[in-house]
mmCIF file of the N, C-alpha and C atoms, coordinates in Angstrom:
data_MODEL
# 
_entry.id   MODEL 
# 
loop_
_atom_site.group_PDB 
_atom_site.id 
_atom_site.type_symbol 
_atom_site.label_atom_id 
_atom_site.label_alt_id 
_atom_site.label_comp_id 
_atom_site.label_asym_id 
_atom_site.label_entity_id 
_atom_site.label_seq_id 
_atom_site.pdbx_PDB_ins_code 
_atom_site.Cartn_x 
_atom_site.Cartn_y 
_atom_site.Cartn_z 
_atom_site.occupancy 
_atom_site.B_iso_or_equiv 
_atom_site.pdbx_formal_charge 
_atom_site.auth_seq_id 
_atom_site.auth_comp_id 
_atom_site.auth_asym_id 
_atom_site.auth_atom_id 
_atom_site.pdbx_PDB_model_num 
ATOM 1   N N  . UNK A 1 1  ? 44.159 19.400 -38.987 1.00 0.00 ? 1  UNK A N  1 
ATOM 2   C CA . UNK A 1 1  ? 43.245 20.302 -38.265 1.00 0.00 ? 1  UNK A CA 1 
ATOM 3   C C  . UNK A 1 1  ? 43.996 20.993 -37.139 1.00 0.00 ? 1  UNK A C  1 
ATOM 4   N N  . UNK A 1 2  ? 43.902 22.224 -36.952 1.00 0.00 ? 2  UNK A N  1 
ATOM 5   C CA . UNK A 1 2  ? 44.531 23.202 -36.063 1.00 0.00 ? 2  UNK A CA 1 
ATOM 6   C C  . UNK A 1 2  ? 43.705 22.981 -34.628 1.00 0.00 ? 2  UNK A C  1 
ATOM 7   N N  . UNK A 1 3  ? 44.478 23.408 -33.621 1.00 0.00 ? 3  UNK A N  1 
ATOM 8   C CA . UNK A 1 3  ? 43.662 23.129 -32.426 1.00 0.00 ? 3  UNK A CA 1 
ATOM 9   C C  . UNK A 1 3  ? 42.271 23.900 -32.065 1.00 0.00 ? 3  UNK A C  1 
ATOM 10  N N  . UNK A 1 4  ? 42.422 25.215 -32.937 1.00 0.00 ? 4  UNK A N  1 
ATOM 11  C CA . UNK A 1 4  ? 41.242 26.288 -32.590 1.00 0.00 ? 4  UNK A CA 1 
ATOM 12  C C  . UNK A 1 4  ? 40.173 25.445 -33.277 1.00 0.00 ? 4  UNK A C  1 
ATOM 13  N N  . UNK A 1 5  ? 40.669 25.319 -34.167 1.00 0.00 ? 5  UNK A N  1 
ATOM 14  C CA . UNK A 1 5  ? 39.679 24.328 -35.324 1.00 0.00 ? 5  UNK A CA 1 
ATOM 15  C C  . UNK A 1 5  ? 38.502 23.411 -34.671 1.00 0.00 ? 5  UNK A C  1 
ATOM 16  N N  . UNK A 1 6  ? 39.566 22.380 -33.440 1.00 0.00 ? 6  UNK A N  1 
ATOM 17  C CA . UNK A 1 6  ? 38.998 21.527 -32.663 1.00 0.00 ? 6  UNK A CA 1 
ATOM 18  C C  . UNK A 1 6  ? 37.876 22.185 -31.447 1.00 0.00 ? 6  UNK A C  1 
ATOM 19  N N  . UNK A 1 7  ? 38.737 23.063 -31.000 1.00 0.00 ? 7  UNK A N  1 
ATOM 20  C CA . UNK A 1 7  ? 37.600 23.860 -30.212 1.00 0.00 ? 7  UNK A CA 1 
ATOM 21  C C  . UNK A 1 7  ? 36.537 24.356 -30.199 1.00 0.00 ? 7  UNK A C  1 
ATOM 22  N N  . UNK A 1 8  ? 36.711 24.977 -31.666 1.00 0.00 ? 8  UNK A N  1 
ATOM 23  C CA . UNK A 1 8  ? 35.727 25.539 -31.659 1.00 0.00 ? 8  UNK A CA 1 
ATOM 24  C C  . UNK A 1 8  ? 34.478 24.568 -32.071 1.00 0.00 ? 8  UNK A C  1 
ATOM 25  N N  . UNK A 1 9  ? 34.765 23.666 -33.075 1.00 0.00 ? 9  UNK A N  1 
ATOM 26  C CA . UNK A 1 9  ? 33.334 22.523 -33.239 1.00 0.00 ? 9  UNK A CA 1 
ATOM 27  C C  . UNK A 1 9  ? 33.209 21.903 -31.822 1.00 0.00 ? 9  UNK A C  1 
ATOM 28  N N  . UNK A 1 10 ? 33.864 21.616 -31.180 1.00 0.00 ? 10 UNK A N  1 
ATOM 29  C CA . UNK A 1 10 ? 33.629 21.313 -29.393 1.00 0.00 ? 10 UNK A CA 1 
ATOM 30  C C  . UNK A 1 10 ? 32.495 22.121 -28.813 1.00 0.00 ? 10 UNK A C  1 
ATOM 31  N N  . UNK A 1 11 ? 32.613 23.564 -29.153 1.00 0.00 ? 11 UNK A N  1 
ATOM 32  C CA . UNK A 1 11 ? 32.093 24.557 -28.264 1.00 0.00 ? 11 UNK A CA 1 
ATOM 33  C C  . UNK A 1 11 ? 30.435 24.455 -29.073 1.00 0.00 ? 11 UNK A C  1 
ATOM 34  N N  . UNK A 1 12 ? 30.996 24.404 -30.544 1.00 0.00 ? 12 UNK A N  1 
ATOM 35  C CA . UNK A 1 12 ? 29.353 24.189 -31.264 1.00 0.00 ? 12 UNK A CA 1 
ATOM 36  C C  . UNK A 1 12 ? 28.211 23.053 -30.952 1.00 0.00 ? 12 UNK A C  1 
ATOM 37  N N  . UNK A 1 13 ? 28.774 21.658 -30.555 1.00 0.00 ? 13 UNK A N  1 
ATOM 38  C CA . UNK A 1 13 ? 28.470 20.802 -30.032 1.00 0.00 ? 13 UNK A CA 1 
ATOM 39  C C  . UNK A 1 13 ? 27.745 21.148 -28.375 1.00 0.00 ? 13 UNK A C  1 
ATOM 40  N N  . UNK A 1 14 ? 28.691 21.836 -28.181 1.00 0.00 ? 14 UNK A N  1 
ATOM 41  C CA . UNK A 1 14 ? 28.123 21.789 -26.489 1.00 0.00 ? 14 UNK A CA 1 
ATOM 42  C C  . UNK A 1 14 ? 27.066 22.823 -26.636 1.00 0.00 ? 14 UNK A C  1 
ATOM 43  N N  . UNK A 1 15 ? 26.913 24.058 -27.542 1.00 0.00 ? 15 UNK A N  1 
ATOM 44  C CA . UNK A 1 15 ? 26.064 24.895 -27.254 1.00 0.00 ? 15 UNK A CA 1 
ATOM 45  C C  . UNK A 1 15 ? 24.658 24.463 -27.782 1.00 0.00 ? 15 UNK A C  1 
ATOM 46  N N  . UNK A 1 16 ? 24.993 23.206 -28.603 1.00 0.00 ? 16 UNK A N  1 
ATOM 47  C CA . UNK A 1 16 ? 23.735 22.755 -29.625 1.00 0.00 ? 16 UNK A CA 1 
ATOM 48  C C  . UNK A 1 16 ? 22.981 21.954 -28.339 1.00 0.00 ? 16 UNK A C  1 
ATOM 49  N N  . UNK A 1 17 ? 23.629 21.359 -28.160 1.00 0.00 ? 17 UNK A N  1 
ATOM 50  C CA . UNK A 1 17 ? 23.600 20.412 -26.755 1.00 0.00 ? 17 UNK A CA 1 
ATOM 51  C C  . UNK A 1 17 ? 22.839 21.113 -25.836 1.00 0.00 ? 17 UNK A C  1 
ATOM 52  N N  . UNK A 1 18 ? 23.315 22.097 -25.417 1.00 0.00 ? 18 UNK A N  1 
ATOM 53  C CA . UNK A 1 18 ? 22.719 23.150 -24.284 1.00 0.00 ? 18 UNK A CA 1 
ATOM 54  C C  . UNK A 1 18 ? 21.282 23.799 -24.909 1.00 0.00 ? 18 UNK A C  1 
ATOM 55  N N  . UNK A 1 19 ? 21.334 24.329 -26.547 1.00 0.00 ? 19 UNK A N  1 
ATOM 56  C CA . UNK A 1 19 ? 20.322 24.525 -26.786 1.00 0.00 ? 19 UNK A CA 1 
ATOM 57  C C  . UNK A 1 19 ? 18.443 23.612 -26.296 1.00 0.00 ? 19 UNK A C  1 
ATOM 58  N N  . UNK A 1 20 ? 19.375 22.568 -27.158 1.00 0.00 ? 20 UNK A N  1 
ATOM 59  C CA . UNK A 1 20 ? 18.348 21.313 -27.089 1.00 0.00 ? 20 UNK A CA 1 
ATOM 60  C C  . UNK A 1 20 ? 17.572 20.966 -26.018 1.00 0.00 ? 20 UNK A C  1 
ATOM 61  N N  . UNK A 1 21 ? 18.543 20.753 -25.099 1.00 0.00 ? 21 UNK A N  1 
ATOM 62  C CA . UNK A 1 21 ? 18.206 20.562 -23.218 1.00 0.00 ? 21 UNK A CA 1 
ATOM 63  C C  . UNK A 1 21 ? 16.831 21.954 -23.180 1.00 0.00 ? 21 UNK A C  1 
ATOM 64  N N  . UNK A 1 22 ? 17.471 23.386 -23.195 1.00 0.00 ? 22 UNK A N  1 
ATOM 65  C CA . UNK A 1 22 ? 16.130 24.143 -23.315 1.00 0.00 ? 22 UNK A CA 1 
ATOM 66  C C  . UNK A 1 22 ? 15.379 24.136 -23.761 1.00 0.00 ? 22 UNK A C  1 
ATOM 67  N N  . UNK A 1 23 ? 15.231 23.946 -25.102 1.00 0.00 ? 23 UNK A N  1 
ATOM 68  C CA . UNK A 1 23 ? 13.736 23.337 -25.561 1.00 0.00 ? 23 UNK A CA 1 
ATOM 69  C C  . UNK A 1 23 ? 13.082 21.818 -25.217 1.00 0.00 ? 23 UNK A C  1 
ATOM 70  N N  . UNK A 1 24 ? 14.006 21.333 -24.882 1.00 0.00 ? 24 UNK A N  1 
ATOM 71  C CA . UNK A 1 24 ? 13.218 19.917 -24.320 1.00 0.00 ? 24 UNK A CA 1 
ATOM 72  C C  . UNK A 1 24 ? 12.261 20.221 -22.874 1.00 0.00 ? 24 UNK A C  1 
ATOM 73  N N  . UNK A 1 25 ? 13.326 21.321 -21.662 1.00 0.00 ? 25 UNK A N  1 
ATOM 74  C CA . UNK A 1 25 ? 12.581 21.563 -21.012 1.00 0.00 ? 25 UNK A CA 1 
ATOM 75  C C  . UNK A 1 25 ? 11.605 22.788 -21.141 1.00 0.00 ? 25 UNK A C  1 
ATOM 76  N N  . UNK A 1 26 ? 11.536 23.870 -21.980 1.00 0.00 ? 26 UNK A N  1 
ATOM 77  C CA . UNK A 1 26 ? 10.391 24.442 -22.275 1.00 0.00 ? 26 UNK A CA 1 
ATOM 78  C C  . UNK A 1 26 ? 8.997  23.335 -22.898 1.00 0.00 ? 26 UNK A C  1 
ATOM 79  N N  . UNK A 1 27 ? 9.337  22.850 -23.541 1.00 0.00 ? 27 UNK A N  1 
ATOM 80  C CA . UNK A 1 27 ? 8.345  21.761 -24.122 1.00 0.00 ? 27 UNK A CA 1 
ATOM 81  C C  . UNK A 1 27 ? 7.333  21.153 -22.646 1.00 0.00 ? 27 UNK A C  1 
ATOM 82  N N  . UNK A 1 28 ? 8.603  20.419 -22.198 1.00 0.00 ? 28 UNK A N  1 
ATOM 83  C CA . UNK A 1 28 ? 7.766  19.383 -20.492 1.00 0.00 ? 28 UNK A CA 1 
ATOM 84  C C  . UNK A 1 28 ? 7.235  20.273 -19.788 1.00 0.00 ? 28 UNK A C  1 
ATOM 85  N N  . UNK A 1 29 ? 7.895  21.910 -19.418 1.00 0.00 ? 29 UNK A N  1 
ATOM 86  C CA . UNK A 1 29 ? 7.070  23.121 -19.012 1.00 0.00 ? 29 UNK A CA 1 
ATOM 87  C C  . UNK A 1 29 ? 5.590  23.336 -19.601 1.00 0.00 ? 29 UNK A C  1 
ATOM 88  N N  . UNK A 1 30 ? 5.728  23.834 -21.005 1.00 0.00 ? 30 UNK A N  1 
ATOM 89  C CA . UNK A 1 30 ? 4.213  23.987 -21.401 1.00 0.00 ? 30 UNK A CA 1 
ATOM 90  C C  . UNK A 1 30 ? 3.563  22.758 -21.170 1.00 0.00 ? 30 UNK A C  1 
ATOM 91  N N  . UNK A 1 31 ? 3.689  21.633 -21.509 1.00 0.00 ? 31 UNK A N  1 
ATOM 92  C CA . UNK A 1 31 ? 3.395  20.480 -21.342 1.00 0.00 ? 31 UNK A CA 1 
ATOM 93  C C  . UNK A 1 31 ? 2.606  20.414 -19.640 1.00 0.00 ? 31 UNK A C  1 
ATOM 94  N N  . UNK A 1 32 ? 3.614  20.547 -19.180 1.00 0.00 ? 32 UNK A N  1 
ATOM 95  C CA . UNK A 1 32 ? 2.826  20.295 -17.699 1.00 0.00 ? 32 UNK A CA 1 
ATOM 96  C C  . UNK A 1 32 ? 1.760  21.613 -16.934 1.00 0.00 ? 32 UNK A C  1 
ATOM 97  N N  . UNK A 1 33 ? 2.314  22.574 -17.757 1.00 0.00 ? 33 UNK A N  1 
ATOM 98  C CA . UNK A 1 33 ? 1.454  23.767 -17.406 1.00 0.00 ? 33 UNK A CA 1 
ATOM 99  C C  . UNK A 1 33 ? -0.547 23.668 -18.584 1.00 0.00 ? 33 UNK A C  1 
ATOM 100 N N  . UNK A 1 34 ? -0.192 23.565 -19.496 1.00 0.00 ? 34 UNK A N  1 
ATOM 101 C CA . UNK A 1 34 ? -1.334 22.912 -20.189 1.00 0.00 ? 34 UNK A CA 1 
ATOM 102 C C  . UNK A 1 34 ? -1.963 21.894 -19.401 1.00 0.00 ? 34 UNK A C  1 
# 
């Protein structure tokens, strides 16, 4: 495996990561606004 190789599934990880976090807190948002 090439190093870009490594990076870049790194970067996919973190953005999935980052995704997630926002919908967890949109969720506790509507949640607490409901």
């Amino acid at each position: 495996q090439s190093g870009a190789a490594i990076v870049s599934r790194i970067m996919g990880i973190v953005l999935a990561a980052v995704a997630v976090d926002n919908v967890i807190e949109a969720v506790r948002t509507l949640i607490t606004t409901g």
